[in-house]
FIVEX-266655 format. One line per field, with one value per atom (N, C-alpha, C, O): z, y, x; residue number from 1; atom name; residue in three letters. Coordinates in Angstrom, 1 decimal, padded with zeros to 4 digits. Example, Ala and Ser with C-alpha at 12.3 -4.5 7.8 and 13.67 -1.06 7.14 Angstrom:
2
zz = c(007.8,007.8,007.8,008.5,007.1,007.1,007.9,008.0)
yy = c(-005.7,-004.5,-003.3,-003.3,-002.2,-001.1,000.0,001.1)
xx = c(013.2,012.3,013.2,014.2,012.8,013.7,012.9,013.4)
n = c(1,1,1,1,2,2,2,2)
atom = c(N,CA,C,O,N,CA,C,O)
res = c(ALA,ALA,ALA,ALA,SER,SER,SER,SER)
end
This chain:
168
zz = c(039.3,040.6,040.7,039.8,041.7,041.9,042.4,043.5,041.8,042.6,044.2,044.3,044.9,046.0,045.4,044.4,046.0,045.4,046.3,047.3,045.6,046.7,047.4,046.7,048.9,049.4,049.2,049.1,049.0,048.8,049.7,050.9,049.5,050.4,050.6,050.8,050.6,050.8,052.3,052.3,053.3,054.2,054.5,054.3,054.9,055.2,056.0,056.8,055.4,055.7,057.2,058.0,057.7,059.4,060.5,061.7,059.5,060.3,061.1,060.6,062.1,062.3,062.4,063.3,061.1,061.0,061.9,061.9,062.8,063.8,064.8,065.2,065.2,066.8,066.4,065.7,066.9,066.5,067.5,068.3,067.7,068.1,069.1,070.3,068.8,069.8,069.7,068.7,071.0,071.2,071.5,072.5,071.2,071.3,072.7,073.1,073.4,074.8,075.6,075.8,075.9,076.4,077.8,078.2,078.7,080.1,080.6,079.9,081.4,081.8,080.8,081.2,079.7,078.4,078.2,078.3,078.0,077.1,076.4,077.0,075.5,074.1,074.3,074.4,074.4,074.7,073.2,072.6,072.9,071.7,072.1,071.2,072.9,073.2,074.7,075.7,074.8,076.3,077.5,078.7,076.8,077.4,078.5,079.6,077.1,077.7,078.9,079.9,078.4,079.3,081.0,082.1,080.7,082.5,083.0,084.2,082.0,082.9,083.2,083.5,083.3,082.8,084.4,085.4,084.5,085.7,086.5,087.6,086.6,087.9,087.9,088.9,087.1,087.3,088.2,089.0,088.1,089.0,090.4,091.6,090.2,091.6,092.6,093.7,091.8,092.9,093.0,093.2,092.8,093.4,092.6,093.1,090.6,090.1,089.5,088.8,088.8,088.2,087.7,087.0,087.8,087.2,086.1,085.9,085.3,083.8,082.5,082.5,081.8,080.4,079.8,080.8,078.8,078.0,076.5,076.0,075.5,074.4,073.8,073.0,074.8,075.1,074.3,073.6,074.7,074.2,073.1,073.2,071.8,070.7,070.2,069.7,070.1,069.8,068.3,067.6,068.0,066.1,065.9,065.8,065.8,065.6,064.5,064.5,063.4,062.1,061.7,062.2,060.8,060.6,059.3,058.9,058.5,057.5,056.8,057.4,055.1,054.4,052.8,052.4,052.1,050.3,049.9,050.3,049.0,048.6,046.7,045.8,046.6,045.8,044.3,043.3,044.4,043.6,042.6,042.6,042.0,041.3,042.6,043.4,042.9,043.3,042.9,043.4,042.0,041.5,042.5,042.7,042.9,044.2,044.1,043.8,044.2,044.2,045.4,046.3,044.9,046.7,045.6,044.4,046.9,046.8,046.6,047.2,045.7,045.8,045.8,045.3,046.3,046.7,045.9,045.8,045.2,043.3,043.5,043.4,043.6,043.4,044.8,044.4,046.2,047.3,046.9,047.3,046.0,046.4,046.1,045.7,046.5,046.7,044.7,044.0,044.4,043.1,043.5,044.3,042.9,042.8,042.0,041.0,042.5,041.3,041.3,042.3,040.3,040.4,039.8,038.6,040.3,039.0,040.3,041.5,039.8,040.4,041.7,041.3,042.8,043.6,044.5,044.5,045.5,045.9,046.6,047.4,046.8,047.3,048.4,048.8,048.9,050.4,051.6,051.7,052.5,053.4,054.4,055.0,055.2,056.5,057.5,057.4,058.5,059.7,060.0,059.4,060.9,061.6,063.3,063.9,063.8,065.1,065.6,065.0,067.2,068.7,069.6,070.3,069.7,070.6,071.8,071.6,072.8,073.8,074.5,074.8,074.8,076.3,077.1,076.9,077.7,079.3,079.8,080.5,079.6,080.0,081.4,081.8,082.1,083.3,083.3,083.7,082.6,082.1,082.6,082.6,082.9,083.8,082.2,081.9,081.5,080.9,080.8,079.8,082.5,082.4,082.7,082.5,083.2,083.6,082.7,083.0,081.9,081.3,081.7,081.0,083.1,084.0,084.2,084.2,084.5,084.8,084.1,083.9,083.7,083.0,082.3,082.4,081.2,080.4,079.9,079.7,079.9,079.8,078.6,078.3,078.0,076.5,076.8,077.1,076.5,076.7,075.3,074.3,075.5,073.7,073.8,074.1,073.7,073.8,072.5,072.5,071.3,070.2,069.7,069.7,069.0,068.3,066.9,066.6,066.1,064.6,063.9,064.8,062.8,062.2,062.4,062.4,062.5,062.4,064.0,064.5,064.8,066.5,066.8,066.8,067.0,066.8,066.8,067.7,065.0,064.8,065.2,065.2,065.6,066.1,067.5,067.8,068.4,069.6,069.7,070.7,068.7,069.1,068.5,069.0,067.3,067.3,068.4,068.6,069.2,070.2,071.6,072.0,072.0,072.8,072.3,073.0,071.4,070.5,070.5,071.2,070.0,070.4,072.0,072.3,072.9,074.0,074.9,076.0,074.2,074.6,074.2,074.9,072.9,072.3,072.5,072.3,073.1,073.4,075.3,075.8,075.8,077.1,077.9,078.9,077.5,078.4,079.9,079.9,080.7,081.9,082.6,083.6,081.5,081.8,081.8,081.0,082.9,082.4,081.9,082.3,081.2,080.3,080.4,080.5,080.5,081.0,079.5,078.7,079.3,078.1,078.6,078.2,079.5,079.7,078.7,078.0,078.5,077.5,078.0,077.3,079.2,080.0,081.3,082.0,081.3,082.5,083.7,084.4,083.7,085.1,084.8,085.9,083.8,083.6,083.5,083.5,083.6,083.9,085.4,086.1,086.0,087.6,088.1,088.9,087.5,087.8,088.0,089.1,086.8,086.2,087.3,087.8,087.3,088.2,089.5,090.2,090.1,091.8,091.3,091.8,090.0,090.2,089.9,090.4,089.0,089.4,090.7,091.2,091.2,092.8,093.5,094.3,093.2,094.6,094.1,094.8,093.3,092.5,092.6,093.1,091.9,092.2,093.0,093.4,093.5,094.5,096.2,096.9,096.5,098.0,098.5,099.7)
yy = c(154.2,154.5,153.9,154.2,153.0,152.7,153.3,153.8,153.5,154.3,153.5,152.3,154.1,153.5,153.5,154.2,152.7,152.2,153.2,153.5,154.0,155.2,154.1,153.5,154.0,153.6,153.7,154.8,152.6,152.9,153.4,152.9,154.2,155.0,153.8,154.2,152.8,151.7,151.2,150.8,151.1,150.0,149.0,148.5,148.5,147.1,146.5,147.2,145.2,144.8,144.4,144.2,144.1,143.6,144.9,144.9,145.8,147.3,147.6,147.2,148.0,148.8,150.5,151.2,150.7,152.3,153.1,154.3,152.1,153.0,153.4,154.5,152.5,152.9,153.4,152.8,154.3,155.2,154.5,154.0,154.3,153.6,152.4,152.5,151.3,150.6,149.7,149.6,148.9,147.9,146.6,146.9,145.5,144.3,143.7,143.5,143.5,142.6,141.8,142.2,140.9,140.0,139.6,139.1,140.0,139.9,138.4,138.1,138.1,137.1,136.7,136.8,136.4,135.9,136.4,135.7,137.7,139.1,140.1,140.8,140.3,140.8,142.3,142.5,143.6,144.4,145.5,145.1,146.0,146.6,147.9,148.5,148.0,149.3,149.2,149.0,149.2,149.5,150.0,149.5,151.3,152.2,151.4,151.5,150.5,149.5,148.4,147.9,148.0,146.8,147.8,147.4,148.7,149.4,149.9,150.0,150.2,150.5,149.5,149.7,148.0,146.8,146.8,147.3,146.2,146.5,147.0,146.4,148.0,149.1,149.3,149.9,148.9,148.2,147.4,147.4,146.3,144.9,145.4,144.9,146.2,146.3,147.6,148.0,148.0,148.9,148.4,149.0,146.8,146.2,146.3,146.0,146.7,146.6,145.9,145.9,144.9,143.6,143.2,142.2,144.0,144.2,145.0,145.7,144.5,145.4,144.4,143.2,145.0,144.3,144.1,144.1,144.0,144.4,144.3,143.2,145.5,145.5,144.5,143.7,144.6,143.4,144.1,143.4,145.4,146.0,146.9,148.0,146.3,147.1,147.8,147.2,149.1,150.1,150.2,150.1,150.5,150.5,151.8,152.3,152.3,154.2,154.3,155.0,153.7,153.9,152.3,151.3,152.4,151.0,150.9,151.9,149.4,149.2,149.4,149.1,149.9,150.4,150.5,150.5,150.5,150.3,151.8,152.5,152.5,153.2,153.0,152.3,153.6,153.6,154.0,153.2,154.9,155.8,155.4,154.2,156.2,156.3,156.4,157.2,155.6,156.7,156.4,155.5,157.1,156.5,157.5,158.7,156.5,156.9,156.1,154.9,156.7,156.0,154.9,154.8,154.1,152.8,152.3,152.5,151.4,150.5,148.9,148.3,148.5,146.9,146.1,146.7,144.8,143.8,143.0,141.8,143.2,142.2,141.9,142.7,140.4,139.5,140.0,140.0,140.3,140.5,142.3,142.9,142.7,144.2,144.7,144.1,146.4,147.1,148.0,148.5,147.9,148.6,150.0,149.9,151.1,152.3,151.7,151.0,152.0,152.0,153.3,154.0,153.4,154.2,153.7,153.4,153.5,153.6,153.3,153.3,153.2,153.0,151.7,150.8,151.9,151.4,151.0,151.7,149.5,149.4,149.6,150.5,149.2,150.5,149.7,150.2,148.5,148.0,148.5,148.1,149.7,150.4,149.8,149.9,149.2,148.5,149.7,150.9,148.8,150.0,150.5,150.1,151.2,151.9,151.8,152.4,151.0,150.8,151.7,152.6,151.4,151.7,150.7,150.2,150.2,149.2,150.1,150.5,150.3,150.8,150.1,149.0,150.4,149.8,149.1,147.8,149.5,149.4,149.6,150.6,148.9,149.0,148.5,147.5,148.9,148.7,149.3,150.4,148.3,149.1,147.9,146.7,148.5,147.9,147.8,148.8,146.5,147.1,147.1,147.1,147.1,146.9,148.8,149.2,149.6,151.0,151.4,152.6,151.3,151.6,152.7,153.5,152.5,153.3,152.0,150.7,153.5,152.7,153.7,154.8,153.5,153.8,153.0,151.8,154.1,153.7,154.3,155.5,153.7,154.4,153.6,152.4,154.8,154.3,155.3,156.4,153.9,154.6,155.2,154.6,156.4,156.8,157.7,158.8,156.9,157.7,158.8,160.0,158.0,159.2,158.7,157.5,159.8,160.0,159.6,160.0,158.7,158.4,159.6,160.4,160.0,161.1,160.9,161.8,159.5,159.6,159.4,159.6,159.0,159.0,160.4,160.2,161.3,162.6,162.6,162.8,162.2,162.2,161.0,161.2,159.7,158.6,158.7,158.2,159.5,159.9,161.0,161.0,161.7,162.5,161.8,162.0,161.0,160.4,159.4,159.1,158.9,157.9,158.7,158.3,159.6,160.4,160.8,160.4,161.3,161.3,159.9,159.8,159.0,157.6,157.1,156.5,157.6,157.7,158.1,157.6,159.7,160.5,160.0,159.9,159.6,159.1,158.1,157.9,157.3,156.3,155.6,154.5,157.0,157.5,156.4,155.8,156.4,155.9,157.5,158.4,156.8,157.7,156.7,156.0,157.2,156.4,157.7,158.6,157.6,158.7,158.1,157.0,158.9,158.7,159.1,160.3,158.4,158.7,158.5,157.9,159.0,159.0,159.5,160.6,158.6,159.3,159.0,157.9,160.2,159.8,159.6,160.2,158.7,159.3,158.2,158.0,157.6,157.1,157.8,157.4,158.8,159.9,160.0,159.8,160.2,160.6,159.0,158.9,158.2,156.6,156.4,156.2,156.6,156.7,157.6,157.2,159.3,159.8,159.3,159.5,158.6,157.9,157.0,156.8,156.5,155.3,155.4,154.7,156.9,157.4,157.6,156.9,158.6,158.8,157.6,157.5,156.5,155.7,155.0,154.9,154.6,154.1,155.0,154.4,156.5,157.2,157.9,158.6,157.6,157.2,155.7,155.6,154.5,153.5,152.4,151.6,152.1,152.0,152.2,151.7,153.0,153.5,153.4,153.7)
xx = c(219.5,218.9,217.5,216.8,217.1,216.0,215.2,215.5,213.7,213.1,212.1,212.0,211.7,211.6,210.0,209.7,209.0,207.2,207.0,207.6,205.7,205.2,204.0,203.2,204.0,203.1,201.7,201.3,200.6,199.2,198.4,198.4,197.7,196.9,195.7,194.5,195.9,195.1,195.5,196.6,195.0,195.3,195.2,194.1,196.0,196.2,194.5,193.9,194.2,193.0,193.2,192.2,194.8,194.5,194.6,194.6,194.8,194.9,193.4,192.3,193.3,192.1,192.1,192.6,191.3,191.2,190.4,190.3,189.8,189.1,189.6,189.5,190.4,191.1,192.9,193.6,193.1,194.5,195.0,194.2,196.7,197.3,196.7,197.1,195.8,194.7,195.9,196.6,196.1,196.4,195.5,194.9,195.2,194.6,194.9,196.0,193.9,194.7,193.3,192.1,194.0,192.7,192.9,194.0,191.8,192.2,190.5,189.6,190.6,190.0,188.8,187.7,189.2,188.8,188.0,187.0,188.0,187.7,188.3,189.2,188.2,189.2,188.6,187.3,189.7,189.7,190.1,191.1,189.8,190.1,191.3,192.0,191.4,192.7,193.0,192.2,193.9,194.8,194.2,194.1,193.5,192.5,191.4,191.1,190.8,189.4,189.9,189.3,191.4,191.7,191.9,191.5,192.5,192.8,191.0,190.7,190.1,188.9,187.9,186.7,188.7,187.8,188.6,188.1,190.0,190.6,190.5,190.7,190.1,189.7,188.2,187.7,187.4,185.9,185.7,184.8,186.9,186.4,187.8,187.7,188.6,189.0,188.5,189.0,187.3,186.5,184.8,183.8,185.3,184.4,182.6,181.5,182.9,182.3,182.0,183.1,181.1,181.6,180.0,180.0,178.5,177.8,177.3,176.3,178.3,178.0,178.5,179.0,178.3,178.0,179.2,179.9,180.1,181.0,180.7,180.8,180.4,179.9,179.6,180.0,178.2,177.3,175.8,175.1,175.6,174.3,174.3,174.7,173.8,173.5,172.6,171.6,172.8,171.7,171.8,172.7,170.3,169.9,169.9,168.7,170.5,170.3,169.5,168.5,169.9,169.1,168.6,169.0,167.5,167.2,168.1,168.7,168.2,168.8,167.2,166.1,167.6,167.0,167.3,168.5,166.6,166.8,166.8,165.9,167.9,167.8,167.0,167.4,166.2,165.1,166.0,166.0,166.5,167.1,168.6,169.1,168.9,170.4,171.4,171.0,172.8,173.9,175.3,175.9,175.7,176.8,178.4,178.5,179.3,179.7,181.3,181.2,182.6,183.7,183.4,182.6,184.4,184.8,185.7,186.0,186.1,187.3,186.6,185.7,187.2,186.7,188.0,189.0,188.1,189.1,189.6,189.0,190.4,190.2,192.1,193.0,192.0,193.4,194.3,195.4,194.2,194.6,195.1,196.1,194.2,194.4,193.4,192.3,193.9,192.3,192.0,192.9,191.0,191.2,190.2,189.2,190.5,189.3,188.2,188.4,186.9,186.0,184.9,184.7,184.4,183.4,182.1,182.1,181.2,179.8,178.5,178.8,177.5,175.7,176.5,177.2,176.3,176.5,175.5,174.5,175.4,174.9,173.7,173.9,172.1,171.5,170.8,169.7,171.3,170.8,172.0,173.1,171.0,171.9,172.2,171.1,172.9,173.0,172.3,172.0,172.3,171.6,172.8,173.8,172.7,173.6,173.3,172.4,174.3,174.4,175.2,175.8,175.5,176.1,176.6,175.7,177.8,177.9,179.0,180.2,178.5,179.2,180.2,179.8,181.3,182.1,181.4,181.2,181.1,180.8,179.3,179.2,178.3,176.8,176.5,177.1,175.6,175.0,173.5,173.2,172.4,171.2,170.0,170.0,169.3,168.3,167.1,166.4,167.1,166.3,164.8,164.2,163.9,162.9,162.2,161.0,163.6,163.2,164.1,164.2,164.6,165.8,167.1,167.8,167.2,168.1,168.9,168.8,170.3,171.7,172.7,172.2,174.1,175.0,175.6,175.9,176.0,177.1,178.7,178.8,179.5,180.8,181.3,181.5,181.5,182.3,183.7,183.9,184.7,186.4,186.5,186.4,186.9,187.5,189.5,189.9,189.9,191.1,191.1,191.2,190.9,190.9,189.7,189.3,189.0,187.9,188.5,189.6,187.6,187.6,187.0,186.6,186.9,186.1,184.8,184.0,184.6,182.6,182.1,181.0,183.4,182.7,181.5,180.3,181.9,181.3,179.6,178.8,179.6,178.5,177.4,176.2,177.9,177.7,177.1,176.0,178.1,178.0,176.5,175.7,176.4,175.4,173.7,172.6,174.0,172.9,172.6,171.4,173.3,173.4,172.5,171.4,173.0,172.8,171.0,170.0,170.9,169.2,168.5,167.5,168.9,168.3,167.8,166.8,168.7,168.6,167.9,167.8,167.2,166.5,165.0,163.9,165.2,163.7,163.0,161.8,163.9,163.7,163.5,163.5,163.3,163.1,164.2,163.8,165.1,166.4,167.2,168.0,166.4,167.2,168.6,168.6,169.8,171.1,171.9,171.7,173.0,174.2,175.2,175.7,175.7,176.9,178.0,178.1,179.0,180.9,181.1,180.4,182.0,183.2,184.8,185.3,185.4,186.8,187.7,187.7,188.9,189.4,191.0,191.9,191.3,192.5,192.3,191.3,193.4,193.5,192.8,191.8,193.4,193.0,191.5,190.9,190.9,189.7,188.5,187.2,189.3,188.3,188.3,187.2,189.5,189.4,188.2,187.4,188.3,187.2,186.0,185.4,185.4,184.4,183.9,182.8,185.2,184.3,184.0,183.3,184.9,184.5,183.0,182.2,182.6,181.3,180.4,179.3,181.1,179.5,179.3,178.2,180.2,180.6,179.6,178.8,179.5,178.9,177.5,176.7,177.4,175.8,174.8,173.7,175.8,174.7,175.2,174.3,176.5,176.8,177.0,177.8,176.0,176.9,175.0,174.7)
n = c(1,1,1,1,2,2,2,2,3,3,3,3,4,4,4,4,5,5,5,5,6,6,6,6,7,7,7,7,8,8,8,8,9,9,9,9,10,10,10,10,11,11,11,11,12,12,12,12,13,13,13,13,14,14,14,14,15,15,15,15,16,16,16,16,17,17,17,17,18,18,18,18,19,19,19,19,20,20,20,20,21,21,21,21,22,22,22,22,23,23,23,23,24,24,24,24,25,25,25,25,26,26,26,26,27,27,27,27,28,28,28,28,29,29,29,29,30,30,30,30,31,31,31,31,32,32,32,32,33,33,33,33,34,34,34,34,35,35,35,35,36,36,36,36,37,37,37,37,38,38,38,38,39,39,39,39,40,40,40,40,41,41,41,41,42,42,42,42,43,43,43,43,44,44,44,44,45,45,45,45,46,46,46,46,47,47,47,47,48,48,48,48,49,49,49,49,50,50,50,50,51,51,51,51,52,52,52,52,53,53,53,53,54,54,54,54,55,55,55,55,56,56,56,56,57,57,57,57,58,58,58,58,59,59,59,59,60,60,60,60,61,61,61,61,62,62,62,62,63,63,63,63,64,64,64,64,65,65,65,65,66,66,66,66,67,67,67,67,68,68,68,68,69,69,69,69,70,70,70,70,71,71,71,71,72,72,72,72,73,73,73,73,74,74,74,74,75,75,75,75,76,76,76,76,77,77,77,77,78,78,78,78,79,79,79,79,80,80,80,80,81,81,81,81,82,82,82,82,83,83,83,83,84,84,84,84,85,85,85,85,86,86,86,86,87,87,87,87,88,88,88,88,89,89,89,89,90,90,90,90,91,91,91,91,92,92,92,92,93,93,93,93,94,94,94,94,95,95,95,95,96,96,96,96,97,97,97,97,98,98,98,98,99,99,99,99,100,100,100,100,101,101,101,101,102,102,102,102,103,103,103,103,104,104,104,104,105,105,105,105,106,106,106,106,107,107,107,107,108,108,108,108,109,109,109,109,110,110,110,110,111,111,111,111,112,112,112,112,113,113,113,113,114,114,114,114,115,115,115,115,116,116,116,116,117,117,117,117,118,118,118,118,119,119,119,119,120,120,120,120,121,121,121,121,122,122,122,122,123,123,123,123,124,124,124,124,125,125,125,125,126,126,126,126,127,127,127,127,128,128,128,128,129,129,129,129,130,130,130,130,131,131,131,131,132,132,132,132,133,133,133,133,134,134,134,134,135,135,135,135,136,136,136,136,137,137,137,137,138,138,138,138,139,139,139,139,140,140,140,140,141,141,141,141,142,142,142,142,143,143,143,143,144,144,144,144,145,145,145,145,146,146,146,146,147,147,147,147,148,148,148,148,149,149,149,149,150,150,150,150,151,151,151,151,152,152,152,152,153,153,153,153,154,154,154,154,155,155,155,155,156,156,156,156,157,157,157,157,158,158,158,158,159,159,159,159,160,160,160,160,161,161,161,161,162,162,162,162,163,163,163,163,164,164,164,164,165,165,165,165,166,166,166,166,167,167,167,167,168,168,168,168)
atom = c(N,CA,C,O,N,CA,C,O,N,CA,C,O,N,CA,C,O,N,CA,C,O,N,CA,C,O,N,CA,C,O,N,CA,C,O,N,CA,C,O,N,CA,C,O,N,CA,C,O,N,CA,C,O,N,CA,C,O,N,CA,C,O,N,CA,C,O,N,CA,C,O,N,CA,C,O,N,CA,C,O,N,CA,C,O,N,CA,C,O,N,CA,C,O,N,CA,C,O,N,CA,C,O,N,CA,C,O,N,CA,C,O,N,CA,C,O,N,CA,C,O,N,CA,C,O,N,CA,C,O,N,CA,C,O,N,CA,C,O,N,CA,C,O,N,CA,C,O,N,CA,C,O,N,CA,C,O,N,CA,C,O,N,CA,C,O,N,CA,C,O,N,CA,C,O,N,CA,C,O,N,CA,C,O,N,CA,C,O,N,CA,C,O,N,CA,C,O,N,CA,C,O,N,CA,C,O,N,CA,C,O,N,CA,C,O,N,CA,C,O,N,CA,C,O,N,CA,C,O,N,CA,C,O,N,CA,C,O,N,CA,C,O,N,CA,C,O,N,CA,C,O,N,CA,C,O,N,CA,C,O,N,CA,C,O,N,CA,C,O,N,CA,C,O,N,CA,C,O,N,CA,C,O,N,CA,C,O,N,CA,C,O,N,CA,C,O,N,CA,C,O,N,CA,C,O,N,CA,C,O,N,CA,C,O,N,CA,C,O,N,CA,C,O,N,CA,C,O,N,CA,C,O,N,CA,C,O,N,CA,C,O,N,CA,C,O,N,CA,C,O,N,CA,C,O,N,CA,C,O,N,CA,C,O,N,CA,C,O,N,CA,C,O,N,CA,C,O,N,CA,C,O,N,CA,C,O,N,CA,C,O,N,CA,C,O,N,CA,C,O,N,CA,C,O,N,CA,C,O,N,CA,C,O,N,CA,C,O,N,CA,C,O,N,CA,C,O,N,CA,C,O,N,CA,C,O,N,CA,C,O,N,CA,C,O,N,CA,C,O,N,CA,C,O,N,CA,C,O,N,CA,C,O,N,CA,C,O,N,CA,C,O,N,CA,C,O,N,CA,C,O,N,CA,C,O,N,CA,C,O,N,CA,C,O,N,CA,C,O,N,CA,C,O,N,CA,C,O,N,CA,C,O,N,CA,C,O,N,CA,C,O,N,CA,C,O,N,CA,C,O,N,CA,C,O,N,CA,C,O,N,CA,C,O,N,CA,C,O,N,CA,C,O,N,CA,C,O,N,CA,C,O,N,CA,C,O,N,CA,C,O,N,CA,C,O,N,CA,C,O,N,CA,C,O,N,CA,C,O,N,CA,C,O,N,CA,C,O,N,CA,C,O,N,CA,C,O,N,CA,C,O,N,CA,C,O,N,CA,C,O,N,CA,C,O,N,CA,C,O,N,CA,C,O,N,CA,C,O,N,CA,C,O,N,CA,C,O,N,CA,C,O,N,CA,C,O,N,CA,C,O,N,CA,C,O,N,CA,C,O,N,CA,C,O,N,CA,C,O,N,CA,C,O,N,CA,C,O,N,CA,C,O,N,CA,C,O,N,CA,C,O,N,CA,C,O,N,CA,C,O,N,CA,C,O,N,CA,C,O,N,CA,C,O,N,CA,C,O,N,CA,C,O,N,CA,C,O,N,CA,C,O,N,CA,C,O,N,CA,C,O,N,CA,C,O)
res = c(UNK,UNK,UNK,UNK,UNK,UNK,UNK,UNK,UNK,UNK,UNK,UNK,UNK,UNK,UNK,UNK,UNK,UNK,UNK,UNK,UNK,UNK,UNK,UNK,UNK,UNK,UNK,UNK,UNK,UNK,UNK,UNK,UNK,UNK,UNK,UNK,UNK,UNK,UNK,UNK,UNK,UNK,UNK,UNK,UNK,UNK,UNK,UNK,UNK,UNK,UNK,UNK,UNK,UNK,UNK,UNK,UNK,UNK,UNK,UNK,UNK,UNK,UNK,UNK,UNK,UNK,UNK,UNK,UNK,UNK,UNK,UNK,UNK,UNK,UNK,UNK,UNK,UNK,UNK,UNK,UNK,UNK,UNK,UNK,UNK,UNK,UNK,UNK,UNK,UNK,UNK,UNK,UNK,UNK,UNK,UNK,UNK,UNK,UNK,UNK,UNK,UNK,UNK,UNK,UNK,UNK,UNK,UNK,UNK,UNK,UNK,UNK,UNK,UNK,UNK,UNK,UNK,UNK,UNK,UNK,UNK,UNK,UNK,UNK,UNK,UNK,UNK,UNK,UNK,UNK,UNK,UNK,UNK,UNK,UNK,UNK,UNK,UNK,UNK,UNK,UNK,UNK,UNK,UNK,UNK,UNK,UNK,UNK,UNK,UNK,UNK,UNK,UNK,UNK,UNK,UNK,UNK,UNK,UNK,UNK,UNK,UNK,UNK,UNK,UNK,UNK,UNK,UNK,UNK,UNK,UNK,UNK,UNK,UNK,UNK,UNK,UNK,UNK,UNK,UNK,UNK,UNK,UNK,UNK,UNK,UNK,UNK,UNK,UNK,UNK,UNK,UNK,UNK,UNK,UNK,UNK,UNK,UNK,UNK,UNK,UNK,UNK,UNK,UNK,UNK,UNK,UNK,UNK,UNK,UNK,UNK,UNK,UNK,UNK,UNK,UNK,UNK,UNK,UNK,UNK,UNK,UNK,UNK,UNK,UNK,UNK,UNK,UNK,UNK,UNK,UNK,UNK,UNK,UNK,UNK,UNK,UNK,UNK,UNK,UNK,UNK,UNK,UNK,UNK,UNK,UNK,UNK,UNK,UNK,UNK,UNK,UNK,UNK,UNK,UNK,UNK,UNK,UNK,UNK,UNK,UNK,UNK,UNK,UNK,UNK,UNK,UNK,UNK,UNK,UNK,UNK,UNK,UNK,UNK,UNK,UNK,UNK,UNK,UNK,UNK,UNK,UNK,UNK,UNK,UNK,UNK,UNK,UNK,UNK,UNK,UNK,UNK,UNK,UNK,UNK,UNK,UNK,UNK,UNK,UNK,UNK,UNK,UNK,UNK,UNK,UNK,UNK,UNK,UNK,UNK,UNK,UNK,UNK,UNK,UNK,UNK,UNK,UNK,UNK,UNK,UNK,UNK,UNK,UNK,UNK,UNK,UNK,UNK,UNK,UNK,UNK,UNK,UNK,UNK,UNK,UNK,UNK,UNK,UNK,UNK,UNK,UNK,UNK,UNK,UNK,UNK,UNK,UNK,UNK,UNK,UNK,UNK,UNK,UNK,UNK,UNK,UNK,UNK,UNK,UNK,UNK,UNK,UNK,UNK,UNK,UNK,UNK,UNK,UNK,UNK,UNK,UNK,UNK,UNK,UNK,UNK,UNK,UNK,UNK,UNK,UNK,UNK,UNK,UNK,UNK,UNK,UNK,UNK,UNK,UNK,UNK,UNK,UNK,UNK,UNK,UNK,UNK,UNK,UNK,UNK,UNK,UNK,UNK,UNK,UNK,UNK,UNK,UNK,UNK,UNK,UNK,UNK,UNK,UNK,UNK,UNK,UNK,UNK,UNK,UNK,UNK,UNK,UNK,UNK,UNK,UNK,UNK,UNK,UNK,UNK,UNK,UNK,UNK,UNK,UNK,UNK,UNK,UNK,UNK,UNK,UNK,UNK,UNK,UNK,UNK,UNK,UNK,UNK,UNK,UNK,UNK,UNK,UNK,UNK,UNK,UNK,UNK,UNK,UNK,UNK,UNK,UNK,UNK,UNK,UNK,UNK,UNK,UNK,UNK,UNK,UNK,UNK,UNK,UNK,UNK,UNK,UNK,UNK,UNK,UNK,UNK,UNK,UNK,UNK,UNK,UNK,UNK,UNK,UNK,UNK,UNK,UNK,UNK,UNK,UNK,UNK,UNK,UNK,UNK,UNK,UNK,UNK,UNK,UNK,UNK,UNK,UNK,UNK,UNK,UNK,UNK,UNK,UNK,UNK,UNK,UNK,UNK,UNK,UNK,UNK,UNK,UNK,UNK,UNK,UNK,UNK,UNK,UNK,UNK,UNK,UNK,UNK,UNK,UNK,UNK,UNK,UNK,UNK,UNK,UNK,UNK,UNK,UNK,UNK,UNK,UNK,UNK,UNK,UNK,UNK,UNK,UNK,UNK,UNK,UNK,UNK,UNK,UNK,UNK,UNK,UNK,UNK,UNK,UNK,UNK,UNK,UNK,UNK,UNK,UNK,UNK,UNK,UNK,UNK,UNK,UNK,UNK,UNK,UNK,UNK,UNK,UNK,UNK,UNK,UNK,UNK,UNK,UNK,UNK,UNK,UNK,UNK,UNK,UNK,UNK,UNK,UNK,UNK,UNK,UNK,UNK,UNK,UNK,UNK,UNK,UNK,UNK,UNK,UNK,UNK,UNK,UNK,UNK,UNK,UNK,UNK,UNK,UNK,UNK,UNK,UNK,UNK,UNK,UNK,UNK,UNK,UNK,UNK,UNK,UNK,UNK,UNK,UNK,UNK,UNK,UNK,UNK,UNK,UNK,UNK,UNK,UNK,UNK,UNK,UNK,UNK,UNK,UNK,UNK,UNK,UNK,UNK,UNK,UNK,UNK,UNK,UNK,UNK,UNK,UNK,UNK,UNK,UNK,UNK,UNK,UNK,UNK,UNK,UNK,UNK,UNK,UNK)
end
């Protein structure tokens, strides 16, 4: 009897681990990362909105930085088209940590306007991303409001309210 290979808890490198069931789709040559984004891009421009950005504006939440110190830490490294465990003193140049939103409409000389980020499902780290975002925002005296639908029904909402906010 053969035994069947137990699957690697590795994923595939063309997978995207951020977006849960995301579909890819490109509408008037713009690449959409989920299904979600392509219907609120759609009903953006068929309710007559068409001044906004498309994860166009990048926010630095953290700067990139040198860790001074020891940190010895598992990861995965890429050796012969697979993934191997490793462990030992690991890198210590931190990338920054950004924000690239959906859907921007930001004035940036007052820094008013809105933003709508589509999230059908949350990644583990959206969460915490979302709330440093929201703090950057604050500190940075940004008077923008913020949509997050996570639902067809709930992008339609979205967009009656920005229509009858900066529209009308």
């Amino acid at each position: 009897m053969q035994r069947k290979k137990k699957k690697s808890s590795f994923s595939d490198a063309s997978e995207n681990k951020k977006i849960r069931n995301a579909k890819k789709l490109e509408i008037n040559g713009l690449k959409f990362r989920s299904k979600l984004e392509a219907f609120t891009y759609q009903k953006l421009i068929e309710n007559g909105i068409a001044d906004f950005k498309y994860e166009a504006d990048k926010f630095v939440l953290q700067e990139a930085f040198e860790y001074n110190n020891e940190s010895y830490e598992a990861y995965e490294k890429k050796e012969d088209k697979q993934y191997v465990k490793k462990f030992s003193d690991v890198d210590h140049k931190i990338r920054s940590l950004t924000y690239l939103p959906d859907f921007t409409r930001i004035n940036p000389a007052t820094k008013t306007g809105w933003i709508l980020e589509v999230k059908g499902y949350n990644n583990d780290a959206f969460p915490i991303k979302w709330k440093l975002f929201k703090k950057y925002l604050q500190d940075n005296n940004y008077n923008v409001t913020l949509y997050k639908p996570n639902t067809q029904g709930n992008v339609i909402k979205c967009i009656e309210l920005i229509k009858s906010r900066y529209y009308n």
